[in-house]
C-alpha positions in Angstrom: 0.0 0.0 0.0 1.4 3.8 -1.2 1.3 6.8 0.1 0.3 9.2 -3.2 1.5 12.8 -2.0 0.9 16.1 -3.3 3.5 17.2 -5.7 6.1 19.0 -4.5 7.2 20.8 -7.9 3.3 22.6 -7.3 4.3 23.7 -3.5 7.6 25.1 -4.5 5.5 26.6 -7.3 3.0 28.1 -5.4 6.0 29.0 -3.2 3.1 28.0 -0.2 3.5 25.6 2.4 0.6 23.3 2.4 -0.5 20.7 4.6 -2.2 18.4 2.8 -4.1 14.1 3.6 -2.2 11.4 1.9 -4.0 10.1 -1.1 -3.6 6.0 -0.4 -4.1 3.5 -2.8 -4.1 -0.2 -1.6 -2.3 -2.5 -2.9 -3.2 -5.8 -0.9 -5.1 -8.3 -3.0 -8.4 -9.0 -1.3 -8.2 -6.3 1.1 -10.3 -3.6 1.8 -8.4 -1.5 4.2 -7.0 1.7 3.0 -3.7 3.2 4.3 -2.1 5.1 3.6 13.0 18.3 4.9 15.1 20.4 3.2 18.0 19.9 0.9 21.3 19.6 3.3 25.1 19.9 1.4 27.6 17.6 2.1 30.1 19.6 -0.2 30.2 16.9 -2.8 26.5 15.8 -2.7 23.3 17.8 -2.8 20.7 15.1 -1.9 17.7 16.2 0.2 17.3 14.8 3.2 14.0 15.6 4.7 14.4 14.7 8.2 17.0 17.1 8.5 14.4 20.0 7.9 15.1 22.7 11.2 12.3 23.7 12.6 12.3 27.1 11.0 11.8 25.6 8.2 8.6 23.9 8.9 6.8 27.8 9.2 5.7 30.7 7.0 8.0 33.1 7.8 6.5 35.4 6.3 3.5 36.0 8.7 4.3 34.5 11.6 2.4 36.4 14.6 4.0 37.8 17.3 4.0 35.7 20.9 4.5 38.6 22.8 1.0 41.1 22.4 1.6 44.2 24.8 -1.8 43.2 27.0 -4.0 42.2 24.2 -4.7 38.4 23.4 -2.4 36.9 21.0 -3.4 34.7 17.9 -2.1 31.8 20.1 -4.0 32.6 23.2 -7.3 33.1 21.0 -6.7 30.3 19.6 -5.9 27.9 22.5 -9.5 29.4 23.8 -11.2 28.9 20.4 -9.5 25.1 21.1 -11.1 24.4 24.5 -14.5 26.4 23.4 -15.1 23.7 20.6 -14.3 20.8 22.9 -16.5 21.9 25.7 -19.2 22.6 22.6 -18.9 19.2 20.9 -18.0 21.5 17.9 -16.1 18.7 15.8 -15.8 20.3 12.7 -14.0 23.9 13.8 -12.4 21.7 15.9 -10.5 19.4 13.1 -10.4 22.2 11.3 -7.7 23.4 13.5 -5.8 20.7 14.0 -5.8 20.0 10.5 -7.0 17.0 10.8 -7.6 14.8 7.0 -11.6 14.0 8.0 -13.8 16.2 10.0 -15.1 12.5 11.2 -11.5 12.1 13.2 -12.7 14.6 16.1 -16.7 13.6 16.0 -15.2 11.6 19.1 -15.7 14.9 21.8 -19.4 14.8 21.1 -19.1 11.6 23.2 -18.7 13.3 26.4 -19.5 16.2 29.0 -17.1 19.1 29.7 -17.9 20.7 33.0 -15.0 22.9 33.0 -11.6 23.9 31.4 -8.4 25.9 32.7 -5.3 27.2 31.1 -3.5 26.5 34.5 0.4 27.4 33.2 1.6 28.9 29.5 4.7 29.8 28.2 6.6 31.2 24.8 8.0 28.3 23.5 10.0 30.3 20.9 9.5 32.8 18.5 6.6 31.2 16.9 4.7 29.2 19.5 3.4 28.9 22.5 2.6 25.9 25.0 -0.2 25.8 27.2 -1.1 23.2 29.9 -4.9 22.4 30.3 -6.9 21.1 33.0 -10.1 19.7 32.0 -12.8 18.3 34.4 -15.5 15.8 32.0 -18.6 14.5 34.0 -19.1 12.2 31.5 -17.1 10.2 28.8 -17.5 7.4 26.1 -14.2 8.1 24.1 -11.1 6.6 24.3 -9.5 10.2 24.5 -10.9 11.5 27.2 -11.3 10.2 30.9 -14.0 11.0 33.0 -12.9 12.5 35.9 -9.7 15.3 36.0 -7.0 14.9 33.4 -4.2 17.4 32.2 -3.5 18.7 28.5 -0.4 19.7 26.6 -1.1 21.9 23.6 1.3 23.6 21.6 -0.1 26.4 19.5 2.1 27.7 16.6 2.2 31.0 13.8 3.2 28.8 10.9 1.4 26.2 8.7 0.0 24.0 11.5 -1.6 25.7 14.0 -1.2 23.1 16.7 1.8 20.6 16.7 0.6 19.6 19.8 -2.8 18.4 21.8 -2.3 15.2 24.0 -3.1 14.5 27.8 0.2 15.5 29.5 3.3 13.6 29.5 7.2 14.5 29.7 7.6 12.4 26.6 5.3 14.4 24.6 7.7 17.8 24.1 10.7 14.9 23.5 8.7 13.3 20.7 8.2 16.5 18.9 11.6 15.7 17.2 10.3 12.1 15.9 13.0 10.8 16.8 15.3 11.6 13.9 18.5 11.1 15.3 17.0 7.1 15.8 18.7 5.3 12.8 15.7 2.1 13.4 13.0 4.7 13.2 14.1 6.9 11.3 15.1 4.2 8.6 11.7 3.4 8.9 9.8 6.2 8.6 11.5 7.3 5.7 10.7 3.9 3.9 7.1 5.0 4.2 7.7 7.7 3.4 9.5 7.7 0.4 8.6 4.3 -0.8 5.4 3.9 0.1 3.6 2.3 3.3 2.0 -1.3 2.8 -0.6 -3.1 4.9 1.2 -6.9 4.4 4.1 -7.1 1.8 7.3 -8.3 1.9 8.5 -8.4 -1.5 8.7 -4.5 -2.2 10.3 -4.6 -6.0 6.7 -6.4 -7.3 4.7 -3.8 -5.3 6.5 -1.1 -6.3 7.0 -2.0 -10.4 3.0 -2.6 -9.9 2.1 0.9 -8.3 4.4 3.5 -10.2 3.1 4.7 -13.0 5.4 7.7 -13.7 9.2 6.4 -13.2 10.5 10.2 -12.3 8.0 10.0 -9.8 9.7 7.1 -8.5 13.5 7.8 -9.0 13.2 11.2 -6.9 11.4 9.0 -4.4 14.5 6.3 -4.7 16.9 9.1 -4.8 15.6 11.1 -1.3 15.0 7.7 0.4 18.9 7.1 -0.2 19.6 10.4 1.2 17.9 9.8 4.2 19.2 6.4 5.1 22.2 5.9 3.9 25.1 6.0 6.4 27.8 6.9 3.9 25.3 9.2 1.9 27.9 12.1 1.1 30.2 10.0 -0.8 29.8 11.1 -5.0 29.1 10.9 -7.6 26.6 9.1 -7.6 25.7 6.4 -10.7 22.4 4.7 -11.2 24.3 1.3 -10.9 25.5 2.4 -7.6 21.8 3.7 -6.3 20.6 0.3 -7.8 23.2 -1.7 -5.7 21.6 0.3 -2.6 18.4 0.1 -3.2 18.4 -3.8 -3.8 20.6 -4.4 -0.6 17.8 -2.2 1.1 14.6 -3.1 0.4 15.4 -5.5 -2.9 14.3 -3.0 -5.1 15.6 -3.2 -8.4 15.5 -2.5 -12.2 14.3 0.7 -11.7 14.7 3.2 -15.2 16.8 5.9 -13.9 17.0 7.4 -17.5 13.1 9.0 -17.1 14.6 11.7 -15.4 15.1 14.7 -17.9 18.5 15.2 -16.0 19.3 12.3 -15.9 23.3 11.7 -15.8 24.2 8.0 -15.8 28.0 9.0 -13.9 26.2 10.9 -11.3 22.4 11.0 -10.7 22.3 13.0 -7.5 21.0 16.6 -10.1 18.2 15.2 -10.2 17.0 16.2 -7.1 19.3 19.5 -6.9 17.0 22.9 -6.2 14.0 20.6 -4.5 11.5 21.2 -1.7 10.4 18.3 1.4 7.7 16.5 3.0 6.7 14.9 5.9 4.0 13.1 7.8 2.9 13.4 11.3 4.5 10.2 13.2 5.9 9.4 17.0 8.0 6.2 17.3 5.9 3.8 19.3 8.6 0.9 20.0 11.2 -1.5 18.7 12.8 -4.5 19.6 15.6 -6.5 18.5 15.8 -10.2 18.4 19.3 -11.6 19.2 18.2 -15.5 17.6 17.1 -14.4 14.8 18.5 -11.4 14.1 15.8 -9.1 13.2 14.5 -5.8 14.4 11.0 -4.6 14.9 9.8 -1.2 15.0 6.3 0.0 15.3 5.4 3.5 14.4 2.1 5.5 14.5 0.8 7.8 11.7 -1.9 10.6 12.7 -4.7 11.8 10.9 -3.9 15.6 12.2 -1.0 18.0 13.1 -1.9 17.9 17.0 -0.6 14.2 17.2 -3.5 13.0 18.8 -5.5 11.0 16.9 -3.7 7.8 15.2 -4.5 6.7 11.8 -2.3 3.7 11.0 0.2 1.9 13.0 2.5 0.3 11.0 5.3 -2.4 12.4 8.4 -3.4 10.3 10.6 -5.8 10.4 14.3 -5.8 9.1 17.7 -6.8 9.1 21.3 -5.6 9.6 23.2 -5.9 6.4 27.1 -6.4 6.9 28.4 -3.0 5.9 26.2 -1.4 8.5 22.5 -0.4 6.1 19.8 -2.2 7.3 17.5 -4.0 5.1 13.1 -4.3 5.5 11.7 -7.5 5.2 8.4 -6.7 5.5 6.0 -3.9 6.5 2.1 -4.3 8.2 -0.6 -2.4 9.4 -1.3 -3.6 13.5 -3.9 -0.7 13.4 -6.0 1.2 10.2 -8.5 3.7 11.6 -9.6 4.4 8.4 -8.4 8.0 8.2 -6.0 9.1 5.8 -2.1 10.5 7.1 -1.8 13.6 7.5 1.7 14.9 5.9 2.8 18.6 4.6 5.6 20.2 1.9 7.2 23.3 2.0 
């Protein structure tokens, strides 16, 4: 199962960024489940590698509101209000609105309960362009899985640049910590980005048949190939770069192979690393859930969720991988499956 995203040549057009829903396309026979930063230079190399996007990057600079408001309410403290005012009012669709969320139908949950009352009970700048707030709620009454009745404490982290809220889940240390998805992880960040590059299945293990089924544009596919590789390979500055040498990696990888390299209108068999020279990102919305390694048999298993907003909250798909360690230190996916499909699409953005 793919991940379709919005192209990125329109964003960079538009010169916008956009958060957009993952178009998914399944690719499971017999299944009806669907499922779905910025170029870095190494000096020799210019490959993007989107999980190296700073967080500067992930806002409009251009009209970012102030934190700071001289007495008068801020766009992050109206909005934080307009936040808890829709919650207490079971008003689903402004809610999802706000966090962005890829189906109104996501947040229908908080007309499943009764909001006595609400307090902003601490806030602070978080930086320029965002500000945390910590909620108390008290709920009289609850039938969602979100919510307890009873007391129970809320992290929300309001922001000035294309999502308004990074941030909405009941309080936990670990929350603020996650916000970095774990990047620096080589297990699950190898992971993510083979969902998100490649393409995130609900059962498959042989990827090279999946993918020479799904692609019908091969440029498509070759930037895809080309900013997976600079994500996850270890040695990734080392140039140039030939298609025989990308085709070496991506078969020790994931054992994809035969892939027409020579699509590409830029295409330079000795070094195919132009191709993605003056180019935008993308991400999803995804916190590491847990991985494992098994010393018998020598595999690792990761498990990763995928939201349907910006706020982190609600979870569409939770996919667990399973991989290898090859013997010059890249790892190579076995397989890929969906524990969990909620039936909401990812939610993912370009810039």
């Amino acid at each position: 199962m793919k991940i379709k995203f919005i192209s990125l040549s329109i964003c960079i057009l538009l010169l916008l960024p956009v958060i957009f829903a993952c178009d998914v396309k399944s690719l499971n026979p017999g299944s009806d489940s669907t499922i779905e930063n910025e170029t870095i230079t190494d000096g020799e190399m210019n490959i993007p590698d989107e999980t190296a996007l700073d967080e500067e990057d992930n806002i409009n600079n251009e009209e970012v509101p102030e934190v700071q408001s001289d007495g008068e309410e801020s766009f992050y403290d109206i909005t934080a209000k307009d936040i808890l005012r829709y919650i207490k009012d079971g008003n689903y669709q402004e809610l999802s609105e706000i966090m962005m969320a890829t189906n109104a139908e996501a947040y229908k949950f908080i007309q499943d309960m009764t909001v006595d009352s609400y307090e902003i009970i601490e806030e602070r700048d978080e930086n320029s362009y965002s500000k945390y707030f910590k909620i108390k709620f008290n709920v009289s009454k609850s039938d969602n899985q979100y919510f307890p009745a009873g007391e129970s404490y809320w992290d929300l982290i309001v922001t000035g640049g294309m999502e308004i809220v990074t941030l909405f889940k009941p309080s936990d240390p670990k929350n603020l910590e996650q916000l970095n998805h774990y990047t620096e992880d080589r297990e699950y960040s190898f992971c993510y980005n083979f969902s998100h590059h490649l393409g995130i299945f609900e059962t498959a293990t042989d990827f090279n048949t999946v993918i020479h089924i799904f692609y019908d544009d091969w440029g498509g596919i070759v930037h895809d190939i080309l900013h997976f590789y600079g994500a996850t390979s270890p040695d990734r500055t080392t140039a140039p770069l030939s298609a025989d040498y990308i085709d070496d990696y991506m078969l020790k990888t994931t054992g994809i192979t035969g892939i027409d390299y020579t699509v590409e209108g830029r295409f330079n068999p000795e070094d195919i690393s132009e191709i993605c020279l003056a180019h935008g990102g993308s991400w999803l919305f995804w916190n590491p859930v847990g991985k494992n390694y098994d010393e018998n048999a020598k595999i690792y298993t990761v498990i990763i969720d995928y939201f349907a907003d910006t706020s982190l909250l609600v979870v569409a798909k939770t996919i667990e991988y399973k991989f290898e360690l090859n013997d010059d230190g890249t790892y190579k996916m076995l397989s890929t499956d969906a524990v969990y499909d909620s039936g909401y699409n990812v939610a993912g953005g370009c810039i």
